[in-house]
PDB file of N, CA, C and O in Angstrom:
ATOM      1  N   UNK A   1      22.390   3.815  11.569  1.00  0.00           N
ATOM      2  CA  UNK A   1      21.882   5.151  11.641  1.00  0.00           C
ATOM      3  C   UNK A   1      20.623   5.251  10.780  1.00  0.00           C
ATOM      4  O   UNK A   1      20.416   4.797   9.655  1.00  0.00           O
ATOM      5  N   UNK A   2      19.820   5.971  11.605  1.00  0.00           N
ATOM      6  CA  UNK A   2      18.439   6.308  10.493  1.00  0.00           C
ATOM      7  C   UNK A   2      18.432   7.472   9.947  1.00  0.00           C
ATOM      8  O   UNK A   2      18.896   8.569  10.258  1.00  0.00           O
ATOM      9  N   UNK A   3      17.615   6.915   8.766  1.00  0.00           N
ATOM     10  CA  UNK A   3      17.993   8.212   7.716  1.00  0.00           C
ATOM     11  C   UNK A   3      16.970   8.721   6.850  1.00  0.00           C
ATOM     12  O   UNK A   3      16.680   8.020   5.880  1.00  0.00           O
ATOM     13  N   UNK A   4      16.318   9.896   7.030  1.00  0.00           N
ATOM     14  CA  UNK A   4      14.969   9.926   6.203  1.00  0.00           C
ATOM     15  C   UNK A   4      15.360  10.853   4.862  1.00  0.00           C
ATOM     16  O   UNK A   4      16.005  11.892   4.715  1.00  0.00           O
ATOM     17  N   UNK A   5      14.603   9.898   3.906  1.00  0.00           N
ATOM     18  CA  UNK A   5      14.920  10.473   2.679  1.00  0.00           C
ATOM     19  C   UNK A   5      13.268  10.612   2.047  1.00  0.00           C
ATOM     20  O   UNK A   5      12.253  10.239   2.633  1.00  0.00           O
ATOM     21  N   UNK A   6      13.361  11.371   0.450  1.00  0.00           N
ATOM     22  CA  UNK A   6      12.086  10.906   0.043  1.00  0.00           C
ATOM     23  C   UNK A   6      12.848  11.043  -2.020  1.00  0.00           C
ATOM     24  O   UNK A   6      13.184  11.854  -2.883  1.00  0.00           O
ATOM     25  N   UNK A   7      12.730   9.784  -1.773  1.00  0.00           N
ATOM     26  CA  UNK A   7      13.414   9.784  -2.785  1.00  0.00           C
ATOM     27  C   UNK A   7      12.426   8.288  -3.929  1.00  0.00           C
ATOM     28  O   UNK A   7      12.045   7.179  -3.555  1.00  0.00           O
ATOM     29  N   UNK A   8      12.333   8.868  -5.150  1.00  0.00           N
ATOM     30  CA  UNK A   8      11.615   7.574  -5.977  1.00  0.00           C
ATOM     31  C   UNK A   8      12.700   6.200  -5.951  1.00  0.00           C
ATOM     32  O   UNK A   8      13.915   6.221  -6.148  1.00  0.00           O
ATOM     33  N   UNK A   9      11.869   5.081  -5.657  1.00  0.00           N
ATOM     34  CA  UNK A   9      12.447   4.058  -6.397  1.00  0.00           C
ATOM     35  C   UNK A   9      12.128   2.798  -7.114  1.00  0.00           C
ATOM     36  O   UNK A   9      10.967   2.784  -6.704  1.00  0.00           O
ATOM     37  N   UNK A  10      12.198   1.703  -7.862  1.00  0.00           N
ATOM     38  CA  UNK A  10      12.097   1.076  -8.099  1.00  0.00           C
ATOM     39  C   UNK A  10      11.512  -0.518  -7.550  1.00  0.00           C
ATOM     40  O   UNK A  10      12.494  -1.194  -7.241  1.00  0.00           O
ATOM     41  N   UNK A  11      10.246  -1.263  -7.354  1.00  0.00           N
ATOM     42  CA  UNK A  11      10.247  -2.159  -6.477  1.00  0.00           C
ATOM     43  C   UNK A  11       9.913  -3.457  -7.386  1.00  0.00           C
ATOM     44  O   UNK A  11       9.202  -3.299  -8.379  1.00  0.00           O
ATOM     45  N   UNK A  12      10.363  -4.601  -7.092  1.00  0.00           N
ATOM     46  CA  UNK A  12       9.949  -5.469  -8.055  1.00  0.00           C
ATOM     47  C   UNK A  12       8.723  -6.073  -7.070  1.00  0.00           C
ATOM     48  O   UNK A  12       9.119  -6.069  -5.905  1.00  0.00           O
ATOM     49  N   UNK A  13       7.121  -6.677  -7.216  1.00  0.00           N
ATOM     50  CA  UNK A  13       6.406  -6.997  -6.237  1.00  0.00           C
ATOM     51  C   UNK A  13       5.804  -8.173  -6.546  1.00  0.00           C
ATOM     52  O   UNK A  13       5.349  -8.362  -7.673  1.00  0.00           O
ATOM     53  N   UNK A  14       5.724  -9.289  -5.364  1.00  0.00           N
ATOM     54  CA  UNK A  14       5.090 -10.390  -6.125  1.00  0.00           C
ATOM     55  C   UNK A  14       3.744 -10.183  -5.360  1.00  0.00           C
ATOM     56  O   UNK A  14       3.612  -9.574  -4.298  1.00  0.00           O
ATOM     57  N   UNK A  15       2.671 -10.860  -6.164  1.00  0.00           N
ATOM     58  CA  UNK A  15       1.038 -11.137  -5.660  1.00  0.00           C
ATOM     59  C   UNK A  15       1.354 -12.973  -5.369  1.00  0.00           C
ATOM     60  O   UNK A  15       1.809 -13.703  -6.249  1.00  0.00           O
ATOM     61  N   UNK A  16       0.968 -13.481  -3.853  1.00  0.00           N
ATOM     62  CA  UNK A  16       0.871 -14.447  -3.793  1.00  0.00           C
ATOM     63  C   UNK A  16      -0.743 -14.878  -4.085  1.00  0.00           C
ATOM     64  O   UNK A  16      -1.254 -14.070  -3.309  1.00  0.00           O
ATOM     65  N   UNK A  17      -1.887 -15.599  -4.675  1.00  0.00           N
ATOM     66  CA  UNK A  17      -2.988 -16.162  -4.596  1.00  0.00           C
ATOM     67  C   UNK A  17      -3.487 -16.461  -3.655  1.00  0.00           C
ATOM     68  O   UNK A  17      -4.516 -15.905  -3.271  1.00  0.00           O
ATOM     69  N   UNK A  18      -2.890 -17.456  -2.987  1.00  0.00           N
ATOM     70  CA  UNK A  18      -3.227 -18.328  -1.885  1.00  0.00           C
ATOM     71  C   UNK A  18      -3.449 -17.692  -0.931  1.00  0.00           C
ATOM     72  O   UNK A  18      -4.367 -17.964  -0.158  1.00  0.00           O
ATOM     73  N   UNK A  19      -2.442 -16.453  -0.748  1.00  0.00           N
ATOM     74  CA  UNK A  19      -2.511 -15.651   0.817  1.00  0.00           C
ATOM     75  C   UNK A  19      -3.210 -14.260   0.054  1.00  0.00           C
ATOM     76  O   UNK A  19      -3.849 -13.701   0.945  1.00  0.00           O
ATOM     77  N   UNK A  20      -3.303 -13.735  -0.809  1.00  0.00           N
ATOM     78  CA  UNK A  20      -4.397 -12.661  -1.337  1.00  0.00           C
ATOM     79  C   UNK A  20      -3.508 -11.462  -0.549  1.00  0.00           C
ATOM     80  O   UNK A  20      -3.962 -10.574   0.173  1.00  0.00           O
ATOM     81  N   UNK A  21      -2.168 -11.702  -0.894  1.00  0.00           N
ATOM     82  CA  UNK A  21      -0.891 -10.987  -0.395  1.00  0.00           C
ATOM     83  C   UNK A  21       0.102 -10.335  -1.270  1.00  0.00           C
ATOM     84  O   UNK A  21       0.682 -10.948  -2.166  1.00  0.00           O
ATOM     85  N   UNK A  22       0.317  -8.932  -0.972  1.00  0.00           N
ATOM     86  CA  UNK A  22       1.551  -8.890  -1.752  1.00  0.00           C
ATOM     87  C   UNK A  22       2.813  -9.038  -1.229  1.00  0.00           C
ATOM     88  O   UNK A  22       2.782  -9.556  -0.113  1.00  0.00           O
ATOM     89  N   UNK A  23       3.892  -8.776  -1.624  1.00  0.00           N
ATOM     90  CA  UNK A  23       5.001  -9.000  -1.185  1.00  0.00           C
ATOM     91  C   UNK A  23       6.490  -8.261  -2.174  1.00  0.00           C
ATOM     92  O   UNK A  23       6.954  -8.714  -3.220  1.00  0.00           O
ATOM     93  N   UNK A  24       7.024  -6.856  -1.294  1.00  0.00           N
ATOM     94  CA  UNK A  24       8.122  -6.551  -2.147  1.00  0.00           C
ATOM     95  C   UNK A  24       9.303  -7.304  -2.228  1.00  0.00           C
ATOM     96  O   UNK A  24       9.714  -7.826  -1.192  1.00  0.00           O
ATOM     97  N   UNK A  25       9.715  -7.402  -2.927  1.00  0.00           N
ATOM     98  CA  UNK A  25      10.760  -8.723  -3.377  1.00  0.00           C
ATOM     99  C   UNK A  25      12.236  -8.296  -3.556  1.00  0.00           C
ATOM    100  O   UNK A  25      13.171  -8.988  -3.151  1.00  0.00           O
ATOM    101  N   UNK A  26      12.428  -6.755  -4.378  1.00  0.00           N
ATOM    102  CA  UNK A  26      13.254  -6.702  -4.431  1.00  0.00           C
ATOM    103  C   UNK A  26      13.517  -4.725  -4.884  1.00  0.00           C
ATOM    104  O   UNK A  26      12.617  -4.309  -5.613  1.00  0.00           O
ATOM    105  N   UNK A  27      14.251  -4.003  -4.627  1.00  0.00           N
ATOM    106  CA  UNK A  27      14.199  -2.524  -4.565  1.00  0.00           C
ATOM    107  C   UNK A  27      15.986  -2.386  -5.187  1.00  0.00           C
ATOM    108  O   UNK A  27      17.186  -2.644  -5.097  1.00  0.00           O
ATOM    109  N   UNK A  28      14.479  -1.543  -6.048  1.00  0.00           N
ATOM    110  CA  UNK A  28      16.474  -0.733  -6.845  1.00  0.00           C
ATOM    111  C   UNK A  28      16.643   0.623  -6.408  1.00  0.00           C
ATOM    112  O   UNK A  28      15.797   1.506  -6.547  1.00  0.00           O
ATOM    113  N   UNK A  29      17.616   0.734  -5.948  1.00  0.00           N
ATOM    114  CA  UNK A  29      17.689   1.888  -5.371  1.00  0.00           C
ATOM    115  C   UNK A  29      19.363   2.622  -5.186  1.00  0.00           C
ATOM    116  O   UNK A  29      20.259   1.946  -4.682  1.00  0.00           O
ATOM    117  N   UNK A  30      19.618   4.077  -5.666  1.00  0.00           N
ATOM    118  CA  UNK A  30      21.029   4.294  -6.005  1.00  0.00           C
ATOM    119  C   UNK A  30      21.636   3.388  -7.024  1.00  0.00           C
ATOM    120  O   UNK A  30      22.709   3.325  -6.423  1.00  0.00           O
ATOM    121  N   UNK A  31      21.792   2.798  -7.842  1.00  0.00           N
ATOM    122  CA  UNK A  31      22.229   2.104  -8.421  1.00  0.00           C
ATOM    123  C   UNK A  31      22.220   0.770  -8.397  1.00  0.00           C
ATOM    124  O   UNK A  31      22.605  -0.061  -9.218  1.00  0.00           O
ATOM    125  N   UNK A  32      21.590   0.652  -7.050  1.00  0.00           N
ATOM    126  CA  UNK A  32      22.032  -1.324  -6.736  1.00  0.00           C
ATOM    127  C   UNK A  32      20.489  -2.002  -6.198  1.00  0.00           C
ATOM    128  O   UNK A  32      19.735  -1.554  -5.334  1.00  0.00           O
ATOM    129  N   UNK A  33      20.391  -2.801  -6.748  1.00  0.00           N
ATOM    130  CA  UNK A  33      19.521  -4.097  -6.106  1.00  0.00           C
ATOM    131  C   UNK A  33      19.902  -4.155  -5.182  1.00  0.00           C
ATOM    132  O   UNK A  33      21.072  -3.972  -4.848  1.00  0.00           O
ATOM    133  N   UNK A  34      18.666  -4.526  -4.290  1.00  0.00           N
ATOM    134  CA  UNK A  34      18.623  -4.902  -2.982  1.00  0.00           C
ATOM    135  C   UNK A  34      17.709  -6.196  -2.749  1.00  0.00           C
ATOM    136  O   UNK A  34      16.516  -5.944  -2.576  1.00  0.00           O
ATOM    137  N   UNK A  35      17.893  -6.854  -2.734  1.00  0.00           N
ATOM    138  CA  UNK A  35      16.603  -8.332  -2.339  1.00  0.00           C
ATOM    139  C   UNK A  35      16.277  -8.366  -1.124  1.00  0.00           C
ATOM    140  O   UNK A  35      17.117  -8.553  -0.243  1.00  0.00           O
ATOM    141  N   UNK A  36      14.424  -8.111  -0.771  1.00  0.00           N
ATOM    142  CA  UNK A  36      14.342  -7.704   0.402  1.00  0.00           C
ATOM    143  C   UNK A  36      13.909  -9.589   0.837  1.00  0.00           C
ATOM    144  O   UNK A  36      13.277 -10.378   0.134  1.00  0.00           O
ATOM    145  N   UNK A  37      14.511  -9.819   2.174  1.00  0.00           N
ATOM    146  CA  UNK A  37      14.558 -11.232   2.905  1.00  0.00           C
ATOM    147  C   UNK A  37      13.900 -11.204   4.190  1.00  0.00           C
ATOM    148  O   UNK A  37      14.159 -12.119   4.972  1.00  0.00           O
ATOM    149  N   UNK A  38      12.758  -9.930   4.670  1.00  0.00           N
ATOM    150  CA  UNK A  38      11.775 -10.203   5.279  1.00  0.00           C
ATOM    151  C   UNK A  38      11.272  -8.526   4.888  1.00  0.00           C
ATOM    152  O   UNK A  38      12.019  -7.589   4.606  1.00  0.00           O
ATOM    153  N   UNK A  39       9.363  -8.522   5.006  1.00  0.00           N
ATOM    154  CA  UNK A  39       8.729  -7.600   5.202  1.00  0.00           C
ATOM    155  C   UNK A  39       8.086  -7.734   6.700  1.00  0.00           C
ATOM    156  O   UNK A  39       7.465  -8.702   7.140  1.00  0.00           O
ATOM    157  N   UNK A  40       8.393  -6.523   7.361  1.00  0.00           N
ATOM    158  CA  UNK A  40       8.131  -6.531   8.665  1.00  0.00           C
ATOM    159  C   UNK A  40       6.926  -6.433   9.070  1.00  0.00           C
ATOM    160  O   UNK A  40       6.323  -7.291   9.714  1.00  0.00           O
ATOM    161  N   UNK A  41       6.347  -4.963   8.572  1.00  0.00           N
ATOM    162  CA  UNK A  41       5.513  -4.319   8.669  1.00  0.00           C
ATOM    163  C   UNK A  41       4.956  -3.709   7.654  1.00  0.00           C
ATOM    164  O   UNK A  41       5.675  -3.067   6.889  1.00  0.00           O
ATOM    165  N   UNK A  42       3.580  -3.788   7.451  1.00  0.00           N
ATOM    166  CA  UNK A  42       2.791  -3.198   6.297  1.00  0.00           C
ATOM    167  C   UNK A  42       1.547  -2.734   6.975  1.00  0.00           C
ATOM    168  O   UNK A  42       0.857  -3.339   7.795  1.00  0.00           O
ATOM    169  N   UNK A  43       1.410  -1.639   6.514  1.00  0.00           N
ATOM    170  CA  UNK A  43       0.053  -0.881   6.508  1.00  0.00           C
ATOM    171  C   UNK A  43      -0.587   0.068   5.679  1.00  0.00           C
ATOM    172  O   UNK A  43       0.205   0.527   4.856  1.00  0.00           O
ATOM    173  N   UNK A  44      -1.882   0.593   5.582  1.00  0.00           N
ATOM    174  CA  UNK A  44      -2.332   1.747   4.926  1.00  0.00           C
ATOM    175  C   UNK A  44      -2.749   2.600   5.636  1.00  0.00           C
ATOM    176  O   UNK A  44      -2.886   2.561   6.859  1.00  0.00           O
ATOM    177  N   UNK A  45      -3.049   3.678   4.706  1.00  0.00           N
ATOM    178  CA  UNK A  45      -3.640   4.611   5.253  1.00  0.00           C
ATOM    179  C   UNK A  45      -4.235   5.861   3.982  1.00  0.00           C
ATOM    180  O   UNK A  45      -4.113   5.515   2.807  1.00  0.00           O
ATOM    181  N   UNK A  46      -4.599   6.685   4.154  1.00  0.00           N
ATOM    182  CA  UNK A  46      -5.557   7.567   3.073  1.00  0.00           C
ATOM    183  C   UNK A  46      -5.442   9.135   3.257  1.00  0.00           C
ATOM    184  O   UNK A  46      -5.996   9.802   4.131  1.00  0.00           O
ATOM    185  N   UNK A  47      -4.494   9.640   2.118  1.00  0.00           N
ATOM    186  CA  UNK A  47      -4.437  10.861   2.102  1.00  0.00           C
ATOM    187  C   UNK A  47      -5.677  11.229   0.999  1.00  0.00           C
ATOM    188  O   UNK A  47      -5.953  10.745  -0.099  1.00  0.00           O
ATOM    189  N   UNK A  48      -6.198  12.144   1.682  1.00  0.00           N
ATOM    190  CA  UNK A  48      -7.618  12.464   0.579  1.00  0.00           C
ATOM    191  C   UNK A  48      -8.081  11.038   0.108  1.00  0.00           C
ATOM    192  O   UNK A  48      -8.362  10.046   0.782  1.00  0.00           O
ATOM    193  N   UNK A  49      -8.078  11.222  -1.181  1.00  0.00           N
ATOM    194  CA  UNK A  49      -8.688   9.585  -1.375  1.00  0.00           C
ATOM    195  C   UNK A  49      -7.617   8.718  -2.165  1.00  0.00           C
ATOM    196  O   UNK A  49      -7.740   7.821  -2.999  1.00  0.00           O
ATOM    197  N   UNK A  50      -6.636   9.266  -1.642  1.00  0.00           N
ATOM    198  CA  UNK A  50      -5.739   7.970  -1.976  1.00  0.00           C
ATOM    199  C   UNK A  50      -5.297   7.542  -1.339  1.00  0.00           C
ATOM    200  O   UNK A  50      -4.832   8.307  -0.495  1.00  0.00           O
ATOM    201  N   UNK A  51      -5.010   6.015  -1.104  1.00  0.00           N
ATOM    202  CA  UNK A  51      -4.565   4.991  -0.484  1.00  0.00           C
ATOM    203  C   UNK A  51      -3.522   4.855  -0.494  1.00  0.00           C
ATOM    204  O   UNK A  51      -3.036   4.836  -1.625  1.00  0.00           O
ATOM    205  N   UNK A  52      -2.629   4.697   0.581  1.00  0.00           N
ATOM    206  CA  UNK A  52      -1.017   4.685   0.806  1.00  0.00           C
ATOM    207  C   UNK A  52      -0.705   3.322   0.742  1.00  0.00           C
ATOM    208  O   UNK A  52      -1.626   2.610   0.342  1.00  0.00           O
ATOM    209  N   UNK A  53      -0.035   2.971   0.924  1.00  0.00           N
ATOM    210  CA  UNK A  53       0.577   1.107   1.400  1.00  0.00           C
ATOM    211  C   UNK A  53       2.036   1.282   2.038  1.00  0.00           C
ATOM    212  O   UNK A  53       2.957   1.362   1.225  1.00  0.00           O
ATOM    213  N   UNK A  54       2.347   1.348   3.376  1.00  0.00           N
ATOM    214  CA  UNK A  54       3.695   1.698   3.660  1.00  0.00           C
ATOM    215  C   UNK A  54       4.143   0.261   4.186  1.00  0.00           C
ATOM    216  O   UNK A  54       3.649  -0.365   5.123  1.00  0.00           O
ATOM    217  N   UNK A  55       5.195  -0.108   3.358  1.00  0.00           N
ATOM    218  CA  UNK A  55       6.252  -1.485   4.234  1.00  0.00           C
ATOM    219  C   UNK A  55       7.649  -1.388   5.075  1.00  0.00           C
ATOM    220  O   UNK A  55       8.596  -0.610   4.965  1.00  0.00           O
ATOM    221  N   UNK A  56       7.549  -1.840   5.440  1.00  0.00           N
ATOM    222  CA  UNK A  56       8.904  -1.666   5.965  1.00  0.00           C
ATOM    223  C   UNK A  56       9.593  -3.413   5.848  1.00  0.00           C
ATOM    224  O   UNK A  56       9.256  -4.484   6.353  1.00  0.00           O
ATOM    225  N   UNK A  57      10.492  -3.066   5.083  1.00  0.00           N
ATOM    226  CA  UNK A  57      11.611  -4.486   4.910  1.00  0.00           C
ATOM    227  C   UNK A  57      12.608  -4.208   5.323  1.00  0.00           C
ATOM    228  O   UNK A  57      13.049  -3.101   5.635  1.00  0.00           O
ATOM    229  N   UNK A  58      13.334  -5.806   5.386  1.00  0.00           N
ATOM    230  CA  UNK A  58      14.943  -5.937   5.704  1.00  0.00           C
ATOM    231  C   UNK A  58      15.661  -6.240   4.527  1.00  0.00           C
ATOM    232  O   UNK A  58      15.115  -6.933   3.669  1.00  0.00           O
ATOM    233  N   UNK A  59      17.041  -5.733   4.336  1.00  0.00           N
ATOM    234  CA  UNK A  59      17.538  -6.374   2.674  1.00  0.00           C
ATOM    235  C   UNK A  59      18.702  -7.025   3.751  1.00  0.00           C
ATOM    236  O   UNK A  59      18.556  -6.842   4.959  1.00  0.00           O
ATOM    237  N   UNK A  60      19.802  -7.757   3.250  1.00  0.00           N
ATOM    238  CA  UNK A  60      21.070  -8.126   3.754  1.00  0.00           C
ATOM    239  C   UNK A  60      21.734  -7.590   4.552  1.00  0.00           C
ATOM    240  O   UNK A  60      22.481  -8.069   5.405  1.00  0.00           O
ATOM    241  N   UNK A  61      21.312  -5.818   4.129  1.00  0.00           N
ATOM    242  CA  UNK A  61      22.585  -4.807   4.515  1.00  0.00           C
ATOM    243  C   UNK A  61      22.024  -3.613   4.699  1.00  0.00           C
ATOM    244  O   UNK A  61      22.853  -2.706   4.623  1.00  0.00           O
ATOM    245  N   UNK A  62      20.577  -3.153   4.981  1.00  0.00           N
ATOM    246  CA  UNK A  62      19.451  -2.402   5.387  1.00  0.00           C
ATOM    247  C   UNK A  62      18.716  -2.698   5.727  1.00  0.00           C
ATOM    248  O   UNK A  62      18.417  -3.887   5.833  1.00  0.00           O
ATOM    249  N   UNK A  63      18.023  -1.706   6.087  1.00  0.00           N
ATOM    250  CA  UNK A  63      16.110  -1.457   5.830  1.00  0.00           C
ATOM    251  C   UNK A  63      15.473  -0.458   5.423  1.00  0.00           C
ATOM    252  O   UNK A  63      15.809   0.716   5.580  1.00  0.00           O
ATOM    253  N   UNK A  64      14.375  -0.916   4.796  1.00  0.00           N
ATOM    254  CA  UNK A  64      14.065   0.259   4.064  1.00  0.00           C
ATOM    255  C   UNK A  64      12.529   0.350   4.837  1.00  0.00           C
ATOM    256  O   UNK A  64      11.893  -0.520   5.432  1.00  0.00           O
ATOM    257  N   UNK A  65      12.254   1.645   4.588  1.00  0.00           N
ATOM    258  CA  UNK A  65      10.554   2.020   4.937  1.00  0.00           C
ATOM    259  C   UNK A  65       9.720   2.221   3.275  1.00  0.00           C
ATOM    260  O   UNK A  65       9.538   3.347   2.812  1.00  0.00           O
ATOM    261  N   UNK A  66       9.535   1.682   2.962  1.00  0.00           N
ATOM    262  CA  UNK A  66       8.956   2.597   1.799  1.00  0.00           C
ATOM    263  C   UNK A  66       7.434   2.399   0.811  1.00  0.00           C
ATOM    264  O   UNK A  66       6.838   1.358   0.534  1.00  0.00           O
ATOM    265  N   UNK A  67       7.199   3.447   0.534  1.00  0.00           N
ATOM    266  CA  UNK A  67       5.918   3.963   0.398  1.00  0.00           C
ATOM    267  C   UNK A  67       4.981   3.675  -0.954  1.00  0.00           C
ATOM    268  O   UNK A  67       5.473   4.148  -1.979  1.00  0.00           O
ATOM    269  N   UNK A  68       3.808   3.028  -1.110  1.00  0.00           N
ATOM    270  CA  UNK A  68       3.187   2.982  -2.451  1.00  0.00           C
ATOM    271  C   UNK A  68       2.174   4.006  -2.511  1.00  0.00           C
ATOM    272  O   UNK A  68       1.529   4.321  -1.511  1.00  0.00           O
ATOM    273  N   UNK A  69       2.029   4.469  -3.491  1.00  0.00           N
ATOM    274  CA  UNK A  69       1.036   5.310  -4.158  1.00  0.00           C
ATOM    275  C   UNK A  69       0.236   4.585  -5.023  1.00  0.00           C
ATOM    276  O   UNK A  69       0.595   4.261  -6.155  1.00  0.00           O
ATOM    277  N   UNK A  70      -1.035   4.269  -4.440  1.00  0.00           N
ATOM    278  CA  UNK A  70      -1.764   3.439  -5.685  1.00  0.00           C
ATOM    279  C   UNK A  70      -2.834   4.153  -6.451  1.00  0.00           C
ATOM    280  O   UNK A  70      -3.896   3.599  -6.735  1.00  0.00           O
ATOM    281  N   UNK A  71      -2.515   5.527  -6.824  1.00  0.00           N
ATOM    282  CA  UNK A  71      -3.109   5.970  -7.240  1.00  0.00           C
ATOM    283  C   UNK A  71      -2.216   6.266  -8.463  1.00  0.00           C
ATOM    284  O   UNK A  71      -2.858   6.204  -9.512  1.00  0.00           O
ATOM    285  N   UNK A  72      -0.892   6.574  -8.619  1.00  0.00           N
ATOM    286  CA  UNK A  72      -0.471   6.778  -9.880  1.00  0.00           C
ATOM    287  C   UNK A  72       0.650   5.404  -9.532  1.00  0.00           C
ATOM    288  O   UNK A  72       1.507   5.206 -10.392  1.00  0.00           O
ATOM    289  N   UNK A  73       0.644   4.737  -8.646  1.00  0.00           N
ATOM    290  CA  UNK A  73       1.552   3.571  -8.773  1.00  0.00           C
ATOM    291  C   UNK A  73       3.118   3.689  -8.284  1.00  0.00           C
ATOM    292  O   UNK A  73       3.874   2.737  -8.091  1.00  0.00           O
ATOM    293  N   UNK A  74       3.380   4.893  -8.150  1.00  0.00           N
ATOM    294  CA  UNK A  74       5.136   5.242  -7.492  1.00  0.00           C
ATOM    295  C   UNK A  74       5.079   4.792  -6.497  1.00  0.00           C
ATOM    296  O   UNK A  74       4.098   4.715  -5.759  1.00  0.00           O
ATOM    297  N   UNK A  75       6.680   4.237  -6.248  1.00  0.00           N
ATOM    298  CA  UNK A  75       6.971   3.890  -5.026  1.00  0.00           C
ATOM    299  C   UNK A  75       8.041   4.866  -4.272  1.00  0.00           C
ATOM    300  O   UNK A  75       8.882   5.308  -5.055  1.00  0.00           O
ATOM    301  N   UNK A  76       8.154   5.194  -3.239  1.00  0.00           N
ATOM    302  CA  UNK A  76       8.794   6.491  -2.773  1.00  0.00           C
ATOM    303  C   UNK A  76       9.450   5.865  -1.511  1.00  0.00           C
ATOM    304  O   UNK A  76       8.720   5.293  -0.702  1.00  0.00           O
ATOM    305  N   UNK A  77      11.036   5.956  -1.261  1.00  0.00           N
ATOM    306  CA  UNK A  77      11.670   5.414  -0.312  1.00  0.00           C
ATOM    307  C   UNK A  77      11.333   6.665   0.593  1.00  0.00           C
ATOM    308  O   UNK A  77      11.179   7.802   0.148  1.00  0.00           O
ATOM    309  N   UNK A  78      11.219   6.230   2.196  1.00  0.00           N
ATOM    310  CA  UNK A  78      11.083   7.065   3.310  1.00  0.00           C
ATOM    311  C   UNK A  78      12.361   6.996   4.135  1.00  0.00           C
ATOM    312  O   UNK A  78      13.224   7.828   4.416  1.00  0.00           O
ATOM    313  N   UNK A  79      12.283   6.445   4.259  1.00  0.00           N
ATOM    314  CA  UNK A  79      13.417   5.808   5.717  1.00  0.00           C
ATOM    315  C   UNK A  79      14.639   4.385   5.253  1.00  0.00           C
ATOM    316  O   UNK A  79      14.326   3.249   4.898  1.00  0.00           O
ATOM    317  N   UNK A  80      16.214   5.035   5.441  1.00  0.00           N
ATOM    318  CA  UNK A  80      16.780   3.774   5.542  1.00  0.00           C
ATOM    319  C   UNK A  80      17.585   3.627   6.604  1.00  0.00           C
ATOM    320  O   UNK A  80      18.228   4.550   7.104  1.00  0.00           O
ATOM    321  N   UNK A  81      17.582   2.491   6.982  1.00  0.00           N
ATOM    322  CA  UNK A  81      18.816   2.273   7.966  1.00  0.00           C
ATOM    323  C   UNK A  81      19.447   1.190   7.914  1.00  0.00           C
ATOM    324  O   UNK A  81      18.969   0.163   7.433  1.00  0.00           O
ATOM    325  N   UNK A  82      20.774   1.298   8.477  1.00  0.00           N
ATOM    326  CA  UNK A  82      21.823   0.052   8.365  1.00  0.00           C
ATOM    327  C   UNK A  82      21.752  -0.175   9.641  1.00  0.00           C
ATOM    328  O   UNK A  82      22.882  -0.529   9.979  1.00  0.00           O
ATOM    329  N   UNK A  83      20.794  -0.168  10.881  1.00  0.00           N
ATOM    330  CA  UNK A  83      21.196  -0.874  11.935  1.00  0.00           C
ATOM    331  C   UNK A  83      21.731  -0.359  12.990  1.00  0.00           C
ATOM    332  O   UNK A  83      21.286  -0.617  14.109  1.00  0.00           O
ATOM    333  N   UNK A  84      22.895   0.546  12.770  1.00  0.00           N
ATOM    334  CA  UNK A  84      23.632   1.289  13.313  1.00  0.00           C
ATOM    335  C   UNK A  84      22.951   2.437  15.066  1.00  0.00           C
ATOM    336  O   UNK A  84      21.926   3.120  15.055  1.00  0.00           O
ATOM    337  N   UNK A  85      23.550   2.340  15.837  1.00  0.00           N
ATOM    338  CA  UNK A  85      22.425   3.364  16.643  1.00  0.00           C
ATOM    339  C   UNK A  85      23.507   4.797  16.462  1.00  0.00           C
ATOM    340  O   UNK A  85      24.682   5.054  16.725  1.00  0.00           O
ATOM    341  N   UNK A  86      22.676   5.303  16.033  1.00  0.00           N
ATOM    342  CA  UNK A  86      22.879   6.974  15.761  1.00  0.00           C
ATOM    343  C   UNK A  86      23.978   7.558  16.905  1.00  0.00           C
ATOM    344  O   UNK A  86      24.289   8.749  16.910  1.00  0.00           O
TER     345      UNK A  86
END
């Protein structure tokens, strides 16, 4: 089931060099780690003049949509789902 939330959370992010890439790694969220084991989809986009970064990953047992602010740096969950069809 999908589920839209907007809720802060926690992302751990690695910078690869080689690929001039980032990559979220791992999201705390409700209480629990999640280790994300693919990023699907990434894009930006620009509210006024700030720059968004939206990903969408898979963890084990979700997915999450969720949102960077690189202007003050928060990360803001959008969307989760377990898969499920509604």
């Amino acid at each position: 089931m999908l589920q839209k939330v907007k809720v802060p959370v926690s992302v751990i992010l690695e910078y690869n060099s080689k690929l001039r890439r980032v990559f979220p790694k791992s999201v705390h969220w409700d209480g629990n780690d999640y280790p994300v084991t693919k990023v699907g989809f990434h894009h930006t986009f620009r509210e006024g003049k700030t720059l968004i970064h939206v990903f969408s990953v898979d963890t084990p047992s979700l997915f999450f949509r969720l949102r960077l602010n690189t202007d003050n740096l928060q990360w803001t969950l959008e969307e989760i789902s377990d898969g499920e069809v509604d």
